[in-house]
N, C-alpha and C positions, 0 to 999 in steps of 0.2 A: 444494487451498488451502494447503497445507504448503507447496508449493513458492515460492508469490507471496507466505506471510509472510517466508519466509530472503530474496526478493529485497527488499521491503519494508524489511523489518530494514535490511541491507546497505546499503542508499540512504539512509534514512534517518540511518545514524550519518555518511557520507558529508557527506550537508546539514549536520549538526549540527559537523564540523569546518571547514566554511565557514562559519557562522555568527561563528565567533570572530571574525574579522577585519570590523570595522563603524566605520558614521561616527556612528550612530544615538546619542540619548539614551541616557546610561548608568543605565536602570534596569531593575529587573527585570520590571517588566512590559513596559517597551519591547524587551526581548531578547527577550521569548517573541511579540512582535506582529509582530517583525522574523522570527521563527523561522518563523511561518505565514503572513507574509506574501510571502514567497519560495517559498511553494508558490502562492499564489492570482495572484502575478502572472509566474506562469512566470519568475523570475528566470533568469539565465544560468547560477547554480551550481545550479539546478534542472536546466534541460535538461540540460546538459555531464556531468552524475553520471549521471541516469535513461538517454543514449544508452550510456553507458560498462556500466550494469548492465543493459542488454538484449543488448547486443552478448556481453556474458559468459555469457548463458543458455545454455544447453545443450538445456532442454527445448522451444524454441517455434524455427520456422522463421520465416524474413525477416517472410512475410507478416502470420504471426500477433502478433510481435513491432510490427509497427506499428499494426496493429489495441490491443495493450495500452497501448502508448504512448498511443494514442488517448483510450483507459478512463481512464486514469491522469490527461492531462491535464484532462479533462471532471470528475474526482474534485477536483484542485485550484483549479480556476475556480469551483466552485459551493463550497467551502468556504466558511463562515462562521463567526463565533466570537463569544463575548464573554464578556472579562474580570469574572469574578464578586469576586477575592479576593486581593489581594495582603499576603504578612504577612513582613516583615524582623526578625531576630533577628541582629543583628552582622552579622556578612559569609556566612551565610545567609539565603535566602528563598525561598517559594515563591507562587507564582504557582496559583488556582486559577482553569480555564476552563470555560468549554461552547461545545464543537464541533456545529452542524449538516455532516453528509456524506450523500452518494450513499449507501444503503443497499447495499451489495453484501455484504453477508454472508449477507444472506436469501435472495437473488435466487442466491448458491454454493450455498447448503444444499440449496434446492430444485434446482437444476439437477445436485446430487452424487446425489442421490434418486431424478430422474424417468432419468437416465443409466444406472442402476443398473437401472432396473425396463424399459428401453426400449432398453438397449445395440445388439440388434442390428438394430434398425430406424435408429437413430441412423448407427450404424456403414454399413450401407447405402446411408445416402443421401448418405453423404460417400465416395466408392470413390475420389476424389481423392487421400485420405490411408490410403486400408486399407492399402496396404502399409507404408508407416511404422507402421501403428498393429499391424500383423500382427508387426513389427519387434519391435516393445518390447515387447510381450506374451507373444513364444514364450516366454522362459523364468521369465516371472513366476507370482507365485500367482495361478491364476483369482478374480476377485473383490477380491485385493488392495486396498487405497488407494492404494498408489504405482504402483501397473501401470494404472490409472482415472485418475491423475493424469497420468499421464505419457502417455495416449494419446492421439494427435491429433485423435481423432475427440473424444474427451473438450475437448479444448483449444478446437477452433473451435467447439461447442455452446455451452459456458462461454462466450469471449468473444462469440459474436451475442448470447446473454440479458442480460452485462453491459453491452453497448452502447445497451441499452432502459432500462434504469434509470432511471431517476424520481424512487421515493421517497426520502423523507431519514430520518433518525436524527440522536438527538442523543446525545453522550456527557459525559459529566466525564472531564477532568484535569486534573492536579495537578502541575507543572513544579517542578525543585528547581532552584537556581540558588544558587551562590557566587561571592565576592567574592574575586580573585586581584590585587593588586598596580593597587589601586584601580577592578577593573573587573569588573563583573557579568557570570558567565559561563553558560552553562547544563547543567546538568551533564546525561550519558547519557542518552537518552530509553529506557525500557522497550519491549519486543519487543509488549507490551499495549495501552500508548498508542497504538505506531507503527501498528496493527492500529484503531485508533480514528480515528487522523487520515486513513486508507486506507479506512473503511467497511468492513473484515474482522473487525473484533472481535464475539465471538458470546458476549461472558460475558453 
């Protein structure tokens, strides 16, 4: 899961400098409705960024990378939200929301778990990928995070469980947004949010 929060991250601050440039109402809660709603309706600077930071992956082959793509977009289509709280102080403001998403953090936890207790049965019935996953494994710590993350067999378990996903969750946030040269902007989004608008966050 370390690895899909760094892509997560990555894309996300990506959105967030397209966002600047809009026709929309200039207010702070219209920035933030604008901000998520260019995930829910597949905007162009949504796809154009997400093929650009899959194609950078390093750790998922062709096939599996579009199967995420897949995850991903089913993640932004059933988002939902609503504006609980918006409060302006001069040319600050923030924006407080609640997000319904695709629950996928429960659905990693448990699939990092039953991976763990069931690797080589797992491992087995995927021989498609043992040798890549025999690959990345030679010189890691047995048991590792990152040698479990990194292994393909690990990789296509993870995506067919996240492709069943269901349940939803709800979160809070809290959007911070400034006022630059008459125009409400949004500032950084947190590594913690972005984990929340993605159904990864496990606080």
């Amino acid at each position: 899961m370390k690895n899909f929060g760094k892509f997560l991250l990555c894309f996300g601050f990506l959105l967030l400098i397209l966002v600047g440039c809009s026709t929309t109402m200039n207010t702070p809660t219209s920035k933030v409705e604008e901000f998520l709603g260019k995930y829910q309706n597949m905007d162009d600077d949504v796809t154009v960024q997400l093929d650009q930071v899959l194609s950078d992956d390093k750790t998922m082959n062709d096939e599996q990378k579009d199967k995420y793509r897949a995850i991903l977009e089913k993640q932004y289509q059933n988002l939902s939200y609503k504006i609980e709280n918006e409060n302006i102080n001069g040319n600050e403001a923030t924006v407080d929301v609640e997000i319904e998403v695709l629950d996928y953090a429960t659905t990693i936890r448990s699939v990092k778990k039953y991976y763990e207790e069931h690797k080589e049965e797992i491992e087995s019935s995927n021989e498609k990928e043992q040798s890549d996953n025999d690959n990345l494994l030679e010189d890691a710590v047995e048991g590792s995070e990152e040698a479990i993350e990194n292994s393909a067999a690990y990789i296509d378990y993870k995506l067919k469980e996240l492709q069943n996903v269901s349940d939803t969750t709800t979160y809070n946030i809290t959007f911070y947004l400034t006022k630059k040269n008459g125009e409400w902007q949004l500032q950084n989004i947190t590594d913690l949010d972005l984990q929340k608008i993605h159904g990864l966050y496990e606080g």
